[in-house]
mmCIF file of the N, C-alpha and C atoms, coordinates in Angstrom:
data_MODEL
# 
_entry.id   MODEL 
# 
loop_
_atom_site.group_PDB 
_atom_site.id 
_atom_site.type_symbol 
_atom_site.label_atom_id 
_atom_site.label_alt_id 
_atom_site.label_comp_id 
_atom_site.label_asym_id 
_atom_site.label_entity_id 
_atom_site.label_seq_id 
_atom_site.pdbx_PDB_ins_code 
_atom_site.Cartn_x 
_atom_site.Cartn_y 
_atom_site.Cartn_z 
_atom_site.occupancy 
_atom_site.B_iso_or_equiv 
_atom_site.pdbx_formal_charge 
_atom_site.auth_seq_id 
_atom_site.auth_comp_id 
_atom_site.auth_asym_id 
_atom_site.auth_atom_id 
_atom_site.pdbx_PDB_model_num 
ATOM 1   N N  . UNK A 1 1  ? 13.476 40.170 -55.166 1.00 0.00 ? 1  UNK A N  1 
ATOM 2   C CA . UNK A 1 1  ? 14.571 39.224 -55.164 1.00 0.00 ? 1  UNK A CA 1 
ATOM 3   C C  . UNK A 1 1  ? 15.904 39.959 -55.375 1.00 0.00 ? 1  UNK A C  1 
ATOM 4   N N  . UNK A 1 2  ? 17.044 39.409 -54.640 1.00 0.00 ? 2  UNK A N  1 
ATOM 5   C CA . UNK A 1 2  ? 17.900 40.379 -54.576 1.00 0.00 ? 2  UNK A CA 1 
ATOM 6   C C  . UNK A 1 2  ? 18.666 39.916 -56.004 1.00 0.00 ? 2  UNK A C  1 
ATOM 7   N N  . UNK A 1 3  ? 19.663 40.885 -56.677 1.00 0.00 ? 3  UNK A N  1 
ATOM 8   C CA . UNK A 1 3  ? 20.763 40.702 -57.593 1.00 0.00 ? 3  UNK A CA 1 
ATOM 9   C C  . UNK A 1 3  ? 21.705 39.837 -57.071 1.00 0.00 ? 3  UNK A C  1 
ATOM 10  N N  . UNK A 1 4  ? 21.867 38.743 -58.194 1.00 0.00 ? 4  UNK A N  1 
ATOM 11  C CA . UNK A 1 4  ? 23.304 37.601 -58.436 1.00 0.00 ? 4  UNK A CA 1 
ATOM 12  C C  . UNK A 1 4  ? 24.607 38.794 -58.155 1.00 0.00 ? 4  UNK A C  1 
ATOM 13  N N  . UNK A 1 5  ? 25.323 38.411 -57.140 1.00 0.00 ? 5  UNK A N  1 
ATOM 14  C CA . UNK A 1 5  ? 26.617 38.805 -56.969 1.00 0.00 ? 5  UNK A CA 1 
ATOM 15  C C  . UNK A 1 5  ? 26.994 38.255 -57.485 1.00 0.00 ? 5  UNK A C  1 
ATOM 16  N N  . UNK A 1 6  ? 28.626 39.028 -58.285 1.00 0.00 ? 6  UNK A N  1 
ATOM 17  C CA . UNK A 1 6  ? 29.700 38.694 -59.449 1.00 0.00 ? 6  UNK A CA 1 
ATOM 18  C C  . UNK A 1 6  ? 30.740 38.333 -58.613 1.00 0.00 ? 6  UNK A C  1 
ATOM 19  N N  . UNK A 1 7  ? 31.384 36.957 -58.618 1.00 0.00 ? 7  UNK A N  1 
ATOM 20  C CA . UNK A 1 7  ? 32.355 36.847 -57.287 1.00 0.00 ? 7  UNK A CA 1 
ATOM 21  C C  . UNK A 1 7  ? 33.615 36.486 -58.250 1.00 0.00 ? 7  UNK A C  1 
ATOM 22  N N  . UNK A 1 8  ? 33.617 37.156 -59.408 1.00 0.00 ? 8  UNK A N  1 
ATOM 23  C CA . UNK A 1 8  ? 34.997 37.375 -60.082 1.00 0.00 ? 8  UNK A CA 1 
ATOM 24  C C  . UNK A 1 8  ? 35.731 38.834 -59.845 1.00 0.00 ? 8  UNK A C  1 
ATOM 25  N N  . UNK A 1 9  ? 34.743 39.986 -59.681 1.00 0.00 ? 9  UNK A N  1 
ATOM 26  C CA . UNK A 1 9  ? 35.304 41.076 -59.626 1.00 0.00 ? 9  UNK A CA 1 
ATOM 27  C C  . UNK A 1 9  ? 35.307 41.745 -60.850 1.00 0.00 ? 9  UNK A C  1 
ATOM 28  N N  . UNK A 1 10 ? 36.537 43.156 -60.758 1.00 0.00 ? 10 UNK A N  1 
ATOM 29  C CA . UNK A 1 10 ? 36.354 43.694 -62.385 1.00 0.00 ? 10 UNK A CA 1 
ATOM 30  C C  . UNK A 1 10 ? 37.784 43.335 -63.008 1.00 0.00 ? 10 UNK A C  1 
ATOM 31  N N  . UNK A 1 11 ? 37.730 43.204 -63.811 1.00 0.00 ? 11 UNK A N  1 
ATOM 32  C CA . UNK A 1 11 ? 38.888 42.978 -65.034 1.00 0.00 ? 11 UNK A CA 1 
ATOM 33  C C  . UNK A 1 11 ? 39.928 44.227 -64.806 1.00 0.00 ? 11 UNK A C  1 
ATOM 34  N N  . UNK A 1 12 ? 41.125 43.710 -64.363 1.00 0.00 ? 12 UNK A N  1 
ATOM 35  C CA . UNK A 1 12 ? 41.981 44.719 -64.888 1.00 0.00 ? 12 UNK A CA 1 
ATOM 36  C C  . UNK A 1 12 ? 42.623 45.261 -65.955 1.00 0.00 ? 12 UNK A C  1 
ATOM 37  N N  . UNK A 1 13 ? 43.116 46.592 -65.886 1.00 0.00 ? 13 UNK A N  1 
ATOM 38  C CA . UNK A 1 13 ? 44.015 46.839 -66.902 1.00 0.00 ? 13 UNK A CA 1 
ATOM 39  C C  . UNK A 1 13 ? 45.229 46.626 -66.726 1.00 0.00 ? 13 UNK A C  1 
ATOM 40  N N  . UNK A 1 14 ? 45.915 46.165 -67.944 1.00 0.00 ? 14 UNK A N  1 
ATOM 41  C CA . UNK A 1 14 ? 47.360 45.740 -67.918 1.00 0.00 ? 14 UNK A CA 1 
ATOM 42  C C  . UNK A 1 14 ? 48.480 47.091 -68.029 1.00 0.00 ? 14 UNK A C  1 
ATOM 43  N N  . UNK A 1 15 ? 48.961 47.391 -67.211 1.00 0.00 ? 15 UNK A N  1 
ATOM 44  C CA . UNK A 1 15 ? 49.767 48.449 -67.188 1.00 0.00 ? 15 UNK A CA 1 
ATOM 45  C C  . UNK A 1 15 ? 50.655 48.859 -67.953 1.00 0.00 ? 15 UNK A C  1 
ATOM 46  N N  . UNK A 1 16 ? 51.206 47.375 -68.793 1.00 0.00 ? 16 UNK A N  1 
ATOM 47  C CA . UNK A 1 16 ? 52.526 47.417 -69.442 1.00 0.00 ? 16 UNK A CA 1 
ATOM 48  C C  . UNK A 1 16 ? 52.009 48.086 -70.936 1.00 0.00 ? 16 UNK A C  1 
ATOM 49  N N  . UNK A 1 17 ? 50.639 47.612 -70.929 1.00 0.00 ? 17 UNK A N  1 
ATOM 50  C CA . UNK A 1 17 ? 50.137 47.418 -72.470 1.00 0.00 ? 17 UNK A CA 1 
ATOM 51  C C  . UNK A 1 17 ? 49.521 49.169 -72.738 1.00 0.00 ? 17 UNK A C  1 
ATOM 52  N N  . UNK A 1 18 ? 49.243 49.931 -71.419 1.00 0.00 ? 18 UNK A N  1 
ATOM 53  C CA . UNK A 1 18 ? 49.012 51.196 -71.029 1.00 0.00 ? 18 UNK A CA 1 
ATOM 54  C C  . UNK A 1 18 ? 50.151 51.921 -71.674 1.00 0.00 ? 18 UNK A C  1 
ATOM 55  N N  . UNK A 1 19 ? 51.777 52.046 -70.839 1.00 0.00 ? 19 UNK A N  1 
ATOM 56  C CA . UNK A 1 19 ? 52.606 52.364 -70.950 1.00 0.00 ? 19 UNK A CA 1 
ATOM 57  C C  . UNK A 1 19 ? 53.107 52.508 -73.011 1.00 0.00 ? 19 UNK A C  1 
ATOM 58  N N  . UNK A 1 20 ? 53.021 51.391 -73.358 1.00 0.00 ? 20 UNK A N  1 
ATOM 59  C CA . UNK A 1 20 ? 53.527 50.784 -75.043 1.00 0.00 ? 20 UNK A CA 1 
ATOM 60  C C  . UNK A 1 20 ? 52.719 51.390 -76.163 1.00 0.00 ? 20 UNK A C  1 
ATOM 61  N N  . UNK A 1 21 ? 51.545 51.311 -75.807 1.00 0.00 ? 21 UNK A N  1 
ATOM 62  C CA . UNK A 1 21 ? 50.210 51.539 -76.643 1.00 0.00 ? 21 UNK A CA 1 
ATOM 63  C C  . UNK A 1 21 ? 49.662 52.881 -76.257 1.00 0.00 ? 21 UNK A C  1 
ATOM 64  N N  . UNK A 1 22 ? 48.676 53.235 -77.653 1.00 0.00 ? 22 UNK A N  1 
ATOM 65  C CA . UNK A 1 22 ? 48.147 54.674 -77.839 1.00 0.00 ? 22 UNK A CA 1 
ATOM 66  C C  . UNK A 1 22 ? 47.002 53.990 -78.560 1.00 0.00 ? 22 UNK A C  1 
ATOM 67  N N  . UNK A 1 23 ? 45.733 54.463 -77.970 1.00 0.00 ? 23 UNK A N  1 
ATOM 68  C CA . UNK A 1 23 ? 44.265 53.627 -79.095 1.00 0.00 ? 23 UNK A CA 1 
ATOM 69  C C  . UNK A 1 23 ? 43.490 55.484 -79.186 1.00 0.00 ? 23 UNK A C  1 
ATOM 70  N N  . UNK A 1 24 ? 43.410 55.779 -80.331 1.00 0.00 ? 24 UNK A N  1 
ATOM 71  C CA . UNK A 1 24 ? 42.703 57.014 -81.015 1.00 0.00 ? 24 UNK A CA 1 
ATOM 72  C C  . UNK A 1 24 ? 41.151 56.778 -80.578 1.00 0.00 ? 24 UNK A C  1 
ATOM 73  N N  . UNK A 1 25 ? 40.551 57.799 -80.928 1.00 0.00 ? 25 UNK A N  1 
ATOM 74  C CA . UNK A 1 25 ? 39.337 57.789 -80.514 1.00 0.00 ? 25 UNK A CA 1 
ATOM 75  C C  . UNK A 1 25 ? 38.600 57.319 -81.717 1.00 0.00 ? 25 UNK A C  1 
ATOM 76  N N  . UNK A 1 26 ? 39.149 56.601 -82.718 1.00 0.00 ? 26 UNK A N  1 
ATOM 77  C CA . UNK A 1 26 ? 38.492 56.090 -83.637 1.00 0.00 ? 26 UNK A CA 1 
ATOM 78  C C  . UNK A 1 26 ? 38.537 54.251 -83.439 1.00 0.00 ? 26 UNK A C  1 
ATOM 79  N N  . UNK A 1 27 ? 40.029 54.161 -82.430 1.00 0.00 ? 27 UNK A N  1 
ATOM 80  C CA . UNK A 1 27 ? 39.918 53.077 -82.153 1.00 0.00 ? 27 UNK A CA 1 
ATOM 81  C C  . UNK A 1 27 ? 41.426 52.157 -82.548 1.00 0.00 ? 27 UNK A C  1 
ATOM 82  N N  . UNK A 1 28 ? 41.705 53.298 -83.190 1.00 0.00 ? 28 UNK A N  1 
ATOM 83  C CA . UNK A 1 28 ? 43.235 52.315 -84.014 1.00 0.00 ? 28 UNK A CA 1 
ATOM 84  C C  . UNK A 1 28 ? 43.968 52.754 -83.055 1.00 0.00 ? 28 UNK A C  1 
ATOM 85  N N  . UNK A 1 29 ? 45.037 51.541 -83.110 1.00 0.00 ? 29 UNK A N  1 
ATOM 86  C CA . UNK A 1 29 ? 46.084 51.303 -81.809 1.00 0.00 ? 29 UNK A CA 1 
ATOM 87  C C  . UNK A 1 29 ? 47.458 51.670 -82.335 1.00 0.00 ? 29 UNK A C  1 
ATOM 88  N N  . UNK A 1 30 ? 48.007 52.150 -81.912 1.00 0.00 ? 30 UNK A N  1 
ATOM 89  C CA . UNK A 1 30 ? 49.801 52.570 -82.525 1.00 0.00 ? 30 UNK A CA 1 
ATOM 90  C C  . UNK A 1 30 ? 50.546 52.537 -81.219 1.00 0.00 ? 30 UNK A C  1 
ATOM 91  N N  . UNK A 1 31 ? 51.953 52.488 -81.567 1.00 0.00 ? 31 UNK A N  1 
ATOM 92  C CA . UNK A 1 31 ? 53.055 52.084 -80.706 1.00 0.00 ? 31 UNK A CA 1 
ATOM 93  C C  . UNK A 1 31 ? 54.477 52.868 -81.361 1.00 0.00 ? 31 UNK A C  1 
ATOM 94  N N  . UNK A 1 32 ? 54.988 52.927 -80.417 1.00 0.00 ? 32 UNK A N  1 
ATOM 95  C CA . UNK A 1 32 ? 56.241 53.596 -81.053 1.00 0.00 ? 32 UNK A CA 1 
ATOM 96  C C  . UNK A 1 32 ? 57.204 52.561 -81.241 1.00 0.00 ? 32 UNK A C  1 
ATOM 97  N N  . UNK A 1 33 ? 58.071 52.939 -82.298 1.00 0.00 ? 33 UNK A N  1 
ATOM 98  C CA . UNK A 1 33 ? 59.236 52.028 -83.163 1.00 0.00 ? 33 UNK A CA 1 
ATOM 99  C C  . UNK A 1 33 ? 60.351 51.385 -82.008 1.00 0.00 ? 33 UNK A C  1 
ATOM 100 N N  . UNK A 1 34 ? 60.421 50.389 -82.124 1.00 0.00 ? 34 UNK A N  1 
ATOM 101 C CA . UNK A 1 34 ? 61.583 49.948 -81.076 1.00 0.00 ? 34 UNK A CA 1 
ATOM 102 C C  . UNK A 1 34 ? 62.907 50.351 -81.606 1.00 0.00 ? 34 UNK A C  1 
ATOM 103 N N  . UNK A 1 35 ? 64.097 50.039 -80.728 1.00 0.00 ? 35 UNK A N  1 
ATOM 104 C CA . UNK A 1 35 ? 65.608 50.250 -81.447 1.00 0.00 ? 35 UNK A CA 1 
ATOM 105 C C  . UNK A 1 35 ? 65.610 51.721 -81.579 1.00 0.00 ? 35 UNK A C  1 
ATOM 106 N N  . UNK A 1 36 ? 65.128 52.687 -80.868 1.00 0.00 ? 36 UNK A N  1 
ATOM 107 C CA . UNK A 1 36 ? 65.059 53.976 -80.906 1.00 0.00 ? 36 UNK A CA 1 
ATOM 108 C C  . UNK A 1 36 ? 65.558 54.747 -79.585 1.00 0.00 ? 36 UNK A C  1 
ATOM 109 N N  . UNK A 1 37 ? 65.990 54.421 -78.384 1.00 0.00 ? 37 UNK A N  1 
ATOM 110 C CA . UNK A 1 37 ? 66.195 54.266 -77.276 1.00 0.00 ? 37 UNK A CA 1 
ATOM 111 C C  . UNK A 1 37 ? 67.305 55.032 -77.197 1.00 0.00 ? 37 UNK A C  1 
ATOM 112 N N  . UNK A 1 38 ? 68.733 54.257 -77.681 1.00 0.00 ? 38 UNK A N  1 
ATOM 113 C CA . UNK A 1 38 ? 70.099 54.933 -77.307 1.00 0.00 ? 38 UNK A CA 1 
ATOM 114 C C  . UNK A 1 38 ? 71.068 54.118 -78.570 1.00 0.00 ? 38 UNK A C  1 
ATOM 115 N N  . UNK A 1 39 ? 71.955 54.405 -78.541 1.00 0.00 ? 39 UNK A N  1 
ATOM 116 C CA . UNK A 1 39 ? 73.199 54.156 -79.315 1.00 0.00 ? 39 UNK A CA 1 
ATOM 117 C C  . UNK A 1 39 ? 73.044 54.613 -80.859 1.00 0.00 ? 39 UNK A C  1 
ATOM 118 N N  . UNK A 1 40 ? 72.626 56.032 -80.572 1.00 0.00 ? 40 UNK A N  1 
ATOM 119 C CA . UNK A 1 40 ? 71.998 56.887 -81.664 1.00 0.00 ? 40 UNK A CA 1 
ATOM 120 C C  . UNK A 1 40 ? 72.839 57.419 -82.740 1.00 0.00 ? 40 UNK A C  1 
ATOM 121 N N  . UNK A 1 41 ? 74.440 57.356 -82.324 1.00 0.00 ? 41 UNK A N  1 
ATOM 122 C CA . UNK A 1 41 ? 75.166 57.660 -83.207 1.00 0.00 ? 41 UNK A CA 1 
ATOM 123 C C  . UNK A 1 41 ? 75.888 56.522 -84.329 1.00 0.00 ? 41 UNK A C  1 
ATOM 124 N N  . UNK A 1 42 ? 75.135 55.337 -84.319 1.00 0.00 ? 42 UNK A N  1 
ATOM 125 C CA . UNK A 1 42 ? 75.548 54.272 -85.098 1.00 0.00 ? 42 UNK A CA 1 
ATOM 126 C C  . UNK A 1 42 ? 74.263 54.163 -85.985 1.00 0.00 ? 42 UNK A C  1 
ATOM 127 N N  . UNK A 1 43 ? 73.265 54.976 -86.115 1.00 0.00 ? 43 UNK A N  1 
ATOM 128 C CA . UNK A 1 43 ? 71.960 54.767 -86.487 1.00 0.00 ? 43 UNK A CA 1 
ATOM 129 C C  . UNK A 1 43 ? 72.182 55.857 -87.523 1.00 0.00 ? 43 UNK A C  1 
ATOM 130 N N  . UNK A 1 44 ? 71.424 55.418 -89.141 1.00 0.00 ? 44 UNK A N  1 
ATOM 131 C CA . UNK A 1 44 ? 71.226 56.721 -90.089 1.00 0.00 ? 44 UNK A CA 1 
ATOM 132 C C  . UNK A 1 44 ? 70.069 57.682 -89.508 1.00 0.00 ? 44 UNK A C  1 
ATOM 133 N N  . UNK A 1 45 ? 70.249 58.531 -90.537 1.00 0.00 ? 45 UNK A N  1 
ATOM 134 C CA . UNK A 1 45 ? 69.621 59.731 -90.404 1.00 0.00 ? 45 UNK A CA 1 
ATOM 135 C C  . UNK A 1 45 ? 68.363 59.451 -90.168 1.00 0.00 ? 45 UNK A C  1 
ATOM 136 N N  . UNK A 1 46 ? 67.404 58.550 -91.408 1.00 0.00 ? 46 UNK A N  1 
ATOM 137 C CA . UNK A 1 46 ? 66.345 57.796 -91.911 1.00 0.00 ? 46 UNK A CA 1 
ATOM 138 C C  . UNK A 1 46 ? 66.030 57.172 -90.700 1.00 0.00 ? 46 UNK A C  1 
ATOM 139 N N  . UNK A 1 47 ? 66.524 56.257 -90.428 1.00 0.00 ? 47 UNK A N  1 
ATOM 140 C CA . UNK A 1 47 ? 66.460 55.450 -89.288 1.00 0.00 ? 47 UNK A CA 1 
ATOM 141 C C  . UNK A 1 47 ? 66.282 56.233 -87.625 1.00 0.00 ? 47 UNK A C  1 
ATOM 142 N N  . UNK A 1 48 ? 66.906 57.238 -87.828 1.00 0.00 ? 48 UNK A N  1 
ATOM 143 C CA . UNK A 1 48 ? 66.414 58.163 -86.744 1.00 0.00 ? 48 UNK A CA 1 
ATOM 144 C C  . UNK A 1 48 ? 64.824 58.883 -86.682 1.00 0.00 ? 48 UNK A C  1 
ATOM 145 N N  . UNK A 1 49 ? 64.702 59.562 -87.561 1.00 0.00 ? 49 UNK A N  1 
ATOM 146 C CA . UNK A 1 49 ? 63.404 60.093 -88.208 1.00 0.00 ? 49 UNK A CA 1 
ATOM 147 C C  . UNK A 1 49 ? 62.615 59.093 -88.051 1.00 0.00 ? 49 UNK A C  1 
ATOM 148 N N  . UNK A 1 50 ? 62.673 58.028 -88.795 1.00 0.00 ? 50 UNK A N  1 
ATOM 149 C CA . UNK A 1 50 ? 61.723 57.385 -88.858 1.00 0.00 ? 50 UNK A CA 1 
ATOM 150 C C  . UNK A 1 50 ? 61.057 56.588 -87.602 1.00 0.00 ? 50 UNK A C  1 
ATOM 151 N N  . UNK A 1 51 ? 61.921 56.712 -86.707 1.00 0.00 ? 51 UNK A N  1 
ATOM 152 C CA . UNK A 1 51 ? 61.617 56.669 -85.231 1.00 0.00 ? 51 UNK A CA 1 
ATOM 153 C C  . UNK A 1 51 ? 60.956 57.312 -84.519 1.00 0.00 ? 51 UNK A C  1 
ATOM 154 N N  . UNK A 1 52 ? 60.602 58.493 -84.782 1.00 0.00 ? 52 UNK A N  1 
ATOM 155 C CA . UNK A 1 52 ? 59.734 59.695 -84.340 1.00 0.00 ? 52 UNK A CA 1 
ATOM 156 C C  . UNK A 1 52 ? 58.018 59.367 -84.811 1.00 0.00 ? 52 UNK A C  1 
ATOM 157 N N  . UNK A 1 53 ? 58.021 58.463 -85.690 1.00 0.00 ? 53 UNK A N  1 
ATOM 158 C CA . UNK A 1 53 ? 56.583 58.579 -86.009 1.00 0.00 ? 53 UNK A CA 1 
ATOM 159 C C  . UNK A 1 53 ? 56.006 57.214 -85.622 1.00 0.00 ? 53 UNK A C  1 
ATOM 160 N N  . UNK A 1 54 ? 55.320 56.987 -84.962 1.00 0.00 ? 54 UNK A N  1 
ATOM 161 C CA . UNK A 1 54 ? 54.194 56.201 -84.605 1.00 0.00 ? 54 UNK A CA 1 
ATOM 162 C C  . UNK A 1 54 ? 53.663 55.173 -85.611 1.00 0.00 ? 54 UNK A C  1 
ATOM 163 N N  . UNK A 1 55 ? 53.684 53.967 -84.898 1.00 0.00 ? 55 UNK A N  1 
ATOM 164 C CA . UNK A 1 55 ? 53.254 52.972 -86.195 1.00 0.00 ? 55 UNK A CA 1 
ATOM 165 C C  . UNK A 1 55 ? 52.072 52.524 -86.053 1.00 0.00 ? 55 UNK A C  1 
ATOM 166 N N  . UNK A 1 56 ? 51.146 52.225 -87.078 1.00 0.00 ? 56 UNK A N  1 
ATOM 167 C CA . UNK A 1 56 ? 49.842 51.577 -86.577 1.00 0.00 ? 56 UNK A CA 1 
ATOM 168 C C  . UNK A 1 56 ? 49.983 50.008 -86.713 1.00 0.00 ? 56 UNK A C  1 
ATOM 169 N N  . UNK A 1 57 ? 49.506 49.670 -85.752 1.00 0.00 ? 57 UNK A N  1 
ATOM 170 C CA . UNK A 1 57 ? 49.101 47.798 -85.404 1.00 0.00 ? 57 UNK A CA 1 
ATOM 171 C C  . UNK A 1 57 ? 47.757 47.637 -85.748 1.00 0.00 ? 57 UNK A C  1 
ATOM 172 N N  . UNK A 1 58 ? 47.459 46.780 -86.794 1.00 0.00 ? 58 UNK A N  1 
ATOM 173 C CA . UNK A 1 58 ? 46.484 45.929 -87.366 1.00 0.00 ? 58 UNK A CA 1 
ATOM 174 C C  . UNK A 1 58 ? 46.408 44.973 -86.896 1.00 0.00 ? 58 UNK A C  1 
ATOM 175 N N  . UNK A 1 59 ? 44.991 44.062 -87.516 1.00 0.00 ? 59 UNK A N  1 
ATOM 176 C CA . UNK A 1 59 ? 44.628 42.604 -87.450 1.00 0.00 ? 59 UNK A CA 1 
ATOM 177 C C  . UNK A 1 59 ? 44.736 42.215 -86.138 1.00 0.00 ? 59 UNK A C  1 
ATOM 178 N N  . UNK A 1 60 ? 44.750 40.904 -85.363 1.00 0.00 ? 60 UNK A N  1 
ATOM 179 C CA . UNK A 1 60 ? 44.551 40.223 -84.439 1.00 0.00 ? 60 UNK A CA 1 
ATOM 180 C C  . UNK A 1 60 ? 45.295 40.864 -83.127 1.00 0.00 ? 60 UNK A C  1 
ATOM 181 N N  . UNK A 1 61 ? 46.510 41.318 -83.363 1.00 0.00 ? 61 UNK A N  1 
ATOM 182 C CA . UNK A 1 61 ? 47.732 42.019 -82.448 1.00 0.00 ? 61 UNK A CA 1 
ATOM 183 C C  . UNK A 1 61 ? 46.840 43.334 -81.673 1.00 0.00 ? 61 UNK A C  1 
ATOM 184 N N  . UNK A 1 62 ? 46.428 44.080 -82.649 1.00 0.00 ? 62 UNK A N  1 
ATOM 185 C CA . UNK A 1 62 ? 45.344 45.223 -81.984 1.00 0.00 ? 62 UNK A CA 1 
ATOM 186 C C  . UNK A 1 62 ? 44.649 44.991 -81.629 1.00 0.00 ? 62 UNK A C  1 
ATOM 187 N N  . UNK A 1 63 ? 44.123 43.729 -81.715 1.00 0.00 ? 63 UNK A N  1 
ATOM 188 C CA . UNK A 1 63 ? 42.540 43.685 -81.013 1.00 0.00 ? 63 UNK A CA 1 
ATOM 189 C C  . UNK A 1 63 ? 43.075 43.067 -79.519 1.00 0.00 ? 63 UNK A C  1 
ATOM 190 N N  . UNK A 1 64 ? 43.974 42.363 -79.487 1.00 0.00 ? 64 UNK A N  1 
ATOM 191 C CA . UNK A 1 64 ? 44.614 41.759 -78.152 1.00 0.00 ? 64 UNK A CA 1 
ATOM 192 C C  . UNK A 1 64 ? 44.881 42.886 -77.435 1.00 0.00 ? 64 UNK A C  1 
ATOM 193 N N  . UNK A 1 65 ? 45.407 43.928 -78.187 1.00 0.00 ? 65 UNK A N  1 
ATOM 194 C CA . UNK A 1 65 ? 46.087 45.005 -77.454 1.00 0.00 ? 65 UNK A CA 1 
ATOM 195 C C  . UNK A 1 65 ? 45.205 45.762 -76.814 1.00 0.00 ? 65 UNK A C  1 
ATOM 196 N N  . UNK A 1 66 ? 44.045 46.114 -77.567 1.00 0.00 ? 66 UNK A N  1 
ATOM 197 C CA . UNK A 1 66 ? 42.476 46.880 -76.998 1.00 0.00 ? 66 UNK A CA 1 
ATOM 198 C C  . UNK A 1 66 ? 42.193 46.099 -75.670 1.00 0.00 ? 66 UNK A C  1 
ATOM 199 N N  . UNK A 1 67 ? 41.828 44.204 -76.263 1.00 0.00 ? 67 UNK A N  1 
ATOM 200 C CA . UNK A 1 67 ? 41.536 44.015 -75.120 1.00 0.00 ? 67 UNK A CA 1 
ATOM 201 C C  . UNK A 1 67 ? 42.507 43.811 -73.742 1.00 0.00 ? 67 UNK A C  1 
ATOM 202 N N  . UNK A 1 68 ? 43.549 44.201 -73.465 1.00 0.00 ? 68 UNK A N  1 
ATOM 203 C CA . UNK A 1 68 ? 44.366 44.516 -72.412 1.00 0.00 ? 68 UNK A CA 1 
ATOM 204 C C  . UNK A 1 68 ? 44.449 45.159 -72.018 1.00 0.00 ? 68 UNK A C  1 
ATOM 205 N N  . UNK A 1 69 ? 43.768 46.772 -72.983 1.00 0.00 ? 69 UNK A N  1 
ATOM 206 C CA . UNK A 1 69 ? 43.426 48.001 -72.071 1.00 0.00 ? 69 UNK A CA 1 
ATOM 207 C C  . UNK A 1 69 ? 42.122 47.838 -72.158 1.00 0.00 ? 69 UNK A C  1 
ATOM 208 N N  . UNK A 1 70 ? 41.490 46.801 -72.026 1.00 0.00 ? 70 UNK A N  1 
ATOM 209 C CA . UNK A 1 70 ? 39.809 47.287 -71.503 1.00 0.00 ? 70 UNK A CA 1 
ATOM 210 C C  . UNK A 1 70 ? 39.068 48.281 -72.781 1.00 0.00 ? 70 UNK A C  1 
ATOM 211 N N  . UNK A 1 71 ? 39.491 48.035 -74.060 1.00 0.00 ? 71 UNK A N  1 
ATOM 212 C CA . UNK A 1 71 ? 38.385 48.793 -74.854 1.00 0.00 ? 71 UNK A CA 1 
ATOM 213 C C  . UNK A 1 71 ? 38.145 48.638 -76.071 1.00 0.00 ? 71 UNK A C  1 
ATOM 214 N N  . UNK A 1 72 ? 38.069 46.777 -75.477 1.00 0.00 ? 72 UNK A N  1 
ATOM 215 C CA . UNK A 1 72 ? 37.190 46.154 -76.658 1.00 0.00 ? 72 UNK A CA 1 
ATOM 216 C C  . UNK A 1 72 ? 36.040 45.613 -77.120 1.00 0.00 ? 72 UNK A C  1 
# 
């Protein structure tokens, strides 16, 4: 007997959520700080720096975010 064809296809990935997002091989999702872009000379020091480091996203937001890149 032949196999049920799937006439949905495969799930894509969302490109935008590709581009924004970083998921570790442990699984945790991080994003870089917004307001970091340009108009850098009205911004403190702190506020600069602290732009350089990567934030982690918890709870419900990450798991949306996994599942938009397909790796949840």
């Amino acid at each position: 007997m032949p196999r049920k064809q799937h006439l949905n296809g495969k799930q894509k990935t969302r490109k935008s959520a590709v581009k924004r997002f970083k998921i570790t091989g442990s699984g945790r999702v991080f994003m870089r700080p917004h307001n970091i872009r340009h108009l850098m000379r009205n911004k403190s020091k702190r506020a600069k720096r602290e732009g350089r480091i990567m934030k982690e996203i918890t709870g419900k937001l990450a798991k949306k975010i996994k599942q938009m890149m397909l790796r949840g």
